[in-house]
N, C-alpha and C positions, 0 to 999 in steps of 0.2 A: 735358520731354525724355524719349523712351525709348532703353532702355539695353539692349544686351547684352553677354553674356560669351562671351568667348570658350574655347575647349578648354584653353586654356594655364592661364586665371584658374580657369575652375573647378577645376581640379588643382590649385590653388595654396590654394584656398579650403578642397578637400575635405581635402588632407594638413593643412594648419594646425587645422582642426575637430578631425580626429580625434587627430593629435596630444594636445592639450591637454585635450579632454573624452572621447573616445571612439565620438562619434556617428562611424556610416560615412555618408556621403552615395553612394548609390547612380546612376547617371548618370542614370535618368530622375526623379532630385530637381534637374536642371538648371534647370528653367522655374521650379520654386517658387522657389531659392535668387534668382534674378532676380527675380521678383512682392515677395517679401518686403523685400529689401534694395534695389531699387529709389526707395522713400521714402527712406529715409536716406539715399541720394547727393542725393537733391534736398537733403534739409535741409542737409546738408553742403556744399553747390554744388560736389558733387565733380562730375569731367568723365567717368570711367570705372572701371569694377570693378577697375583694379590699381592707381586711386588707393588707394579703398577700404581693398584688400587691404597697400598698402603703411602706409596709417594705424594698421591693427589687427593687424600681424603682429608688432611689433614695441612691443606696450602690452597682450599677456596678461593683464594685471592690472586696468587700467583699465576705467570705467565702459562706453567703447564696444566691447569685448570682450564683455563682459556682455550688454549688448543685443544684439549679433550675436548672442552665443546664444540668446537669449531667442528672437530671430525665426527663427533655423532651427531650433528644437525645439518643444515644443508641451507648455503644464501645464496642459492637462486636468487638472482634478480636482474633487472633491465632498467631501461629509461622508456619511462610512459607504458610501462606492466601494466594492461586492465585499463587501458585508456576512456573507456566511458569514466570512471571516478575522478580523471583529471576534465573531460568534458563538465560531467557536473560542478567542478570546485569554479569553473570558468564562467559557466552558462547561469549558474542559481545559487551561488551563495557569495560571490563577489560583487554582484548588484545590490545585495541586499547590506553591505560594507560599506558601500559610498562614502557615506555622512560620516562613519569617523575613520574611515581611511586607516584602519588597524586591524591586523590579522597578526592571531597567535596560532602556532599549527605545531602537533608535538607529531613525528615519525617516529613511532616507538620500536621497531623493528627492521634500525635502515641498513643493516648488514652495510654494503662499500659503497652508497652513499648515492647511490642512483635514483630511488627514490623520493626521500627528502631535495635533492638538483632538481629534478623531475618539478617537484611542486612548486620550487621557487621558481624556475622556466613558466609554468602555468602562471603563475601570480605576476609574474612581471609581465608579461605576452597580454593580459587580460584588463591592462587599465594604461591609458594613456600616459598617464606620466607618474610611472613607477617611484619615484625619486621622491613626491610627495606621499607617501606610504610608508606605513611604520610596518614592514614585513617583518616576521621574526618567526621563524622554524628552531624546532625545538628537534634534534635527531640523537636516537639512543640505541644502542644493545649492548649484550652483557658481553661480547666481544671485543676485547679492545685491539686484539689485531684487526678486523675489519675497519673497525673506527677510524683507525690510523691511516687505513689505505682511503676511507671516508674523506676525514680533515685535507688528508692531501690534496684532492678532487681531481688527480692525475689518472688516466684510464687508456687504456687501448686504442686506436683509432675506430678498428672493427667495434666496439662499445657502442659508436652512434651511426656506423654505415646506413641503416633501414630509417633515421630520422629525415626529415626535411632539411636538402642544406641549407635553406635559410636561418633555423633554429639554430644548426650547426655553428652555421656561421657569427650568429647574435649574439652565441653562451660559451664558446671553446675557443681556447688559441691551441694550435696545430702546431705541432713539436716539427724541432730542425735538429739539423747536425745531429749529433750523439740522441737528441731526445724525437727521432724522426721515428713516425710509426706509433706514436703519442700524441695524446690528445690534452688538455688543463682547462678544469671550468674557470670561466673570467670570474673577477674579482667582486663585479657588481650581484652575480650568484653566492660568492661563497660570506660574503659580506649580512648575508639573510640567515646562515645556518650556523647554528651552533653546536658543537656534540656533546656527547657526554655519555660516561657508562650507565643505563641502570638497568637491574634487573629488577623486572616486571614480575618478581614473585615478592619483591618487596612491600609490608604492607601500607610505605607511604610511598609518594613519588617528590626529586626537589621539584618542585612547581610550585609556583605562588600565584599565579594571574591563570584565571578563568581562561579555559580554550576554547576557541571558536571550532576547532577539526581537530578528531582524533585519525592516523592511519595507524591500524593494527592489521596488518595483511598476510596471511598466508603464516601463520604465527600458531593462531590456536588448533590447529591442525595435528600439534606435537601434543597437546594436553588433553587430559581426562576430563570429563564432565565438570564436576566439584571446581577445577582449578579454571574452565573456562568463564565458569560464573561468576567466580571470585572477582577475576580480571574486571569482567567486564563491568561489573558494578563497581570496581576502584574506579572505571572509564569512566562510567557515570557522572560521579561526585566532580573530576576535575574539567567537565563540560560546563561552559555557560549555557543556561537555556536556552534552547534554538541550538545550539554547538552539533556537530554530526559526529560520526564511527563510522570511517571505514573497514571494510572486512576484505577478507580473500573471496574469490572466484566460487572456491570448494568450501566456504565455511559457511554457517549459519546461525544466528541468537535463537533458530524458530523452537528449542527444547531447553531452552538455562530460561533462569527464574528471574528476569531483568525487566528493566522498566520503559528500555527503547521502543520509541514510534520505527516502522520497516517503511521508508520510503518510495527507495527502487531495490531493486537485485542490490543488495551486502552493501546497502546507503541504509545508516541509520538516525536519530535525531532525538536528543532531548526533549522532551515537550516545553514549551517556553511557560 
């Protein structure tokens, strides 16, 4: 069966989206939001997009919520994405850590969990004796299917082919028998990272302790002006002075109404 929407549903689809996450759906994201969701009315033997829309507007919560969003956003990601930001976190603000050997870091948009590994690989690699360090990564999105492949920290092999096998070898045990062709981050990684759902259009976050690094990457790209500001100034408030924001590649603070010092390229910093 092919399906369309009409002017009314996609309205109906865009306001509920943004609503609840913050993505804006732009009008010529009409044909994707159809390609995408398309399969799921089949599986659903629903008959039209304001079935659909009537199953999931009123279950926010629920698993097919989730996957709605799943299918109209997009987690792209890798291990060591944008790797000057991990160079930075290595080179200039873990020296400046020494003396109390504590790092708080929240990955607000870890999608399957390669990111937030990412940083904890950086932080352990960057100080000789990791074991005396109070690391502690904070990883979130409003997906909890990704999470779940996240918490796992089970992944592909292909996932880290392009890294250094030394890394490889330091952070991953290598799947046999049945789980060959599989990869599992070690224990002393996943031991750093904690998940948890939240959505970032909420207007508190659970945090209680002052962060030293915020990574917000490749995130605000989905939002309108107004709701990029919003964010970033919630970022603000849960930074200790001196604390940083990372950004995406393609994003920038240089036009929202914020209070950040601009370091390097999409490095930002509280003023102390």
């Amino acid at each position: 069966m092919d399906y369309t929407i009409s002017s009314k549903e996609f309205e109906q689809f865009r306001a509920l989206i943004y609503q609840e996450c913050g993505i804006s759906l732009s009008d010529n994201k009409k044909t994707l939001l159809v390609s995408r969701l398309s399969k799921r009315l089949r599986t659903l033997e629903l008959d039209s997009f304001q079935a659909y829309y009537d199953l999931v507007s009123g279950q926010t919560e629920s698993d097919e919520f989730t996957l709605l969003l799943d299918l109209v956003s997009t987690n792209k990601t890798d291990f060591f994405r944008e790797p000057k930001h991990f160079d930075f976190l290595r080179e200039e603000i873990i020296p400046t850590l020494q003396s109390s050997r504590r790092v708080r870091i929240w990955s607000s948009a870890s999608s399957s969990g390669e990111e937030p590994y990412t940083i904890a690989m950086t932080l352990y690699d960057s100080v000789p004796d990791p074991e005396r360090w109070d690391f502690k990564i904070l990883a979130s999105d409003i997906s909890t299917r990704v999470l779940a492949r996240a918490s796992s920290g089970v992944y592909e092999d292909e996932r880290v082919r392009s890294l250094p096998k030394d890394i490889v070898e330091r952070h991953f045990l290598k799947g046999k028998g049945a789980s060959a062709g599989m990869i599992k981050v070690k224990p002393h990684l996943k031991a750093m990272v904690r998940y948890q759902r939240i959505n970032l259009m909420d207007d508190t976050f659970p945090i209680k302790t002052p962060l030293d690094l915020i990574f917000c990457r490749n995130v605000m790209i989905y939002f309108d002006r107004p709701t990029q500001t919003k964010l970033i100034n919630k970022f603000y408030r849960y930074l200790k002075p001196g604390g940083y924001l990372f950004i995406g590649h393609s994003e920038s603070l240089q036009r929202l109404d914020q209070q950040f010092k601009a370091i390097a390229p999409t490095i930002y910093q509280k003023e102390a």
